[in-house]
C-alpha positions in Angstrom: 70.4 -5.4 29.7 67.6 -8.0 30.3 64.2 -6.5 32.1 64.8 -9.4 35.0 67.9 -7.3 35.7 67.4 -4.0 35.2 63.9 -4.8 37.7 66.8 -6.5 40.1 68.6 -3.4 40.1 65.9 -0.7 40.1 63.4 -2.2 42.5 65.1 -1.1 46.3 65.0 2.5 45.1 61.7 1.7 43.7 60.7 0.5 46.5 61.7 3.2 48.9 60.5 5.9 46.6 56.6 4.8 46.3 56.6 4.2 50.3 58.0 7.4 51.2 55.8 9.0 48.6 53.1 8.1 49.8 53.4 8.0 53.4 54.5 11.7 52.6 51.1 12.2 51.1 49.3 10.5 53.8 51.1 13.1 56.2 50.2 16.2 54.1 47.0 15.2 54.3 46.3 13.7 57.7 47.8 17.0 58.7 45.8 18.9 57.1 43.2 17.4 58.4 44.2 17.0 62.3 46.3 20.8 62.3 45.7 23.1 59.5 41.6 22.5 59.4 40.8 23.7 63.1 43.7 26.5 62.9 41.7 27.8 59.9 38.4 27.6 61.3 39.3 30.1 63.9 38.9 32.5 60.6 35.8 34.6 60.4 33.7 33.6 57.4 35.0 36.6 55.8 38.1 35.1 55.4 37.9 31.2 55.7 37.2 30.4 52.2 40.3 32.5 51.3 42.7 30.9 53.9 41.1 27.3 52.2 42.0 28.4 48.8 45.7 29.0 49.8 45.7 25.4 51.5 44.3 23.8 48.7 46.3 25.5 46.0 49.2 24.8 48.3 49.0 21.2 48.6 47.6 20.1 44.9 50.7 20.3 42.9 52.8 17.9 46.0 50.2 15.8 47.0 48.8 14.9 43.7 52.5 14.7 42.2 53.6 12.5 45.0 50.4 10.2 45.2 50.7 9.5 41.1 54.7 8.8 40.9 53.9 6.5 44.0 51.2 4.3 41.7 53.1 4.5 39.2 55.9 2.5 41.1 53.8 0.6 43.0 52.5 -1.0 39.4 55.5 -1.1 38.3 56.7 -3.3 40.9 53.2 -5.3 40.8 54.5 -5.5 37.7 57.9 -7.0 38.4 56.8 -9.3 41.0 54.5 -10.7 38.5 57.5 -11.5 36.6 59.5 -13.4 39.4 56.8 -14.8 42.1 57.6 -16.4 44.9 57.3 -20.2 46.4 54.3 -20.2 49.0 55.4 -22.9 52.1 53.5 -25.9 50.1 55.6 -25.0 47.2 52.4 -23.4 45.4 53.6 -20.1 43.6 52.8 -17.3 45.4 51.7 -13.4 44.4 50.7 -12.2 47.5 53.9 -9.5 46.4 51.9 -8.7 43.2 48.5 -8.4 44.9 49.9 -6.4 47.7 51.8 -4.2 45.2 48.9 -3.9 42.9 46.8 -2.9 46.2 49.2 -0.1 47.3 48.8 1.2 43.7 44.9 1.6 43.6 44.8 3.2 47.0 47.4 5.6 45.7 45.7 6.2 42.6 42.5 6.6 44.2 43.1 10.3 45.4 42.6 11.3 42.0 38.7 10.3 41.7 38.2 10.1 45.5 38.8 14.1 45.0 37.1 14.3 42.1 34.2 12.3 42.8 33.6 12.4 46.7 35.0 15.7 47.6 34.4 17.7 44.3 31.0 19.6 45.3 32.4 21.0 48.2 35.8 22.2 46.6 33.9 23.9 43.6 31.7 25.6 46.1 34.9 26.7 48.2 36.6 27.7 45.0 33.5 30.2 44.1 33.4 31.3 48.3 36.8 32.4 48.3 36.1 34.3 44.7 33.3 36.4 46.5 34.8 36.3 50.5 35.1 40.0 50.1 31.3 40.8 50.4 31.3 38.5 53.8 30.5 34.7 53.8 27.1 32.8 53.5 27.4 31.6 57.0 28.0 27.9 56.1 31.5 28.7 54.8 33.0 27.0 58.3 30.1 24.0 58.1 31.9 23.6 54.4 35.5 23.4 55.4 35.1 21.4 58.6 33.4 18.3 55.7 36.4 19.4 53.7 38.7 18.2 56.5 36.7 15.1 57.0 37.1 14.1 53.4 40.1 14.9 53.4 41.0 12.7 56.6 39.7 9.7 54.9 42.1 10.5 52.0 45.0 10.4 54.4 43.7 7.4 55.6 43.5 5.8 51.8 47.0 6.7 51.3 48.3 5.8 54.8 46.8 2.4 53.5 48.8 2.7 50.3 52.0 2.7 52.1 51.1 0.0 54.4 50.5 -2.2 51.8 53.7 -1.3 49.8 55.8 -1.7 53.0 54.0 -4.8 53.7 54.9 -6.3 50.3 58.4 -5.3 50.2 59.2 -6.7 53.7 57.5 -9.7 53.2 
C-alpha cells in the first residue's frame, strides 16, 4: 500500500480524532476553570489544597493523553498535506492546510511546557499544601488556586485554539 493512500484513507478519522481531542481538552479545562475552580474555593484553607490535588490528579492522565494524541495527528496530517498541497486561485501551490495543521499541533503540544513552564511554581507549591493541609493552610492557599484557574483558563484557551485551527484546515 503506497503512503499517498493509506494517508487518503486514514486522514477523515484522523481528522475527527485530533479535533475532538482537543476540543475535549479545551472543555476539561475551560471547565475547570469556569466550574470546578470557584466550587472549590468555597473550601476552607484546611481543605482546598486537598480538593486541588484530587482535580489535578484527576484530570493529568486525560488531558495530557488527549492533548499529545491530538499533536500527534495534527502533524501527521501537517505532514500529509505536505505531501498533496493544494492549487491557491492564481494556480500558485498552496499550504495554508500544512500551516494550519502544523499550527493546531504546536498549540496542542504546548500544554506540556505551558504547564511546565508557566504554571509549574504554583502546582509544586499546591502539591507540598495539600501534603501538609492537615495542620491548617498558610492563608494564601485560595490566593494560589484562584492563579491556578487563571493559568489554567489560558490553557483552555491554547487548546480551544488548537481545534480551531484543525477544524479550520480540514474544512477548508
Amino acid at each position: 500500500m503506497s503512503t499517498p493512500f493509506a494517508m487518503e484513507r486514514v486522514t477523515p478519522a484522523l481528522q475527527t480524532y485530533s479535533i475532538l481531542a482537543a476540543a475535549v481538552t479545551a472543555g476539561i479545562n475551560l471547565g475547570s476553570s469556569i466550574v470546578t475552580i470557584p466550587a472549590v474555593l468555597e473550601a476552607p484553607p484546611s481543605s482546598i489544597a486537598r480538593q486541588w490535588e484530587t482535580l489535578y490528579y484527576s484530570g493529568i492522565t486525560p488531558v495530557v493523553s488527549l492533548a499529545m494524541s491530538s499533536a500527534a495527528g495534527f502533524a501527521v496530517l501537517a505532514f500529509g498535506a505536505t505531501q498533496t498541497p493544494t492549487l491557491a486561485v492564481a494556480g500558485d501551490v498552496s499550504h495554508a492546510k500544512r500551516n494550519l495543521y502544523g499550527a493546531a499541533a504546536v498549540a496542542a503540544f504546548g500544554l506540556a511546557p505551558y504547564t511546565r513552564i508557566l504554571m509549574g511554581h504554583t502546582n509544586n507549591t499546591l502539591m507540598l499544601r495539600a501534603k501538609v493541609s492537615k495542620d491548617g493552610g498558610k492563608g494564601d492557599e485560595h490566593a494560589l488556586v484562584r492563579a491556578w484557574g487563571r493559568w489554567v483558563l489560558g490553557r483552555g484557551l491554547m487548546l480551544l485554539a488548537s481545534a480551531g485551527l484543525g477544524l479550520w484546515a480540514t474544512v477548508n
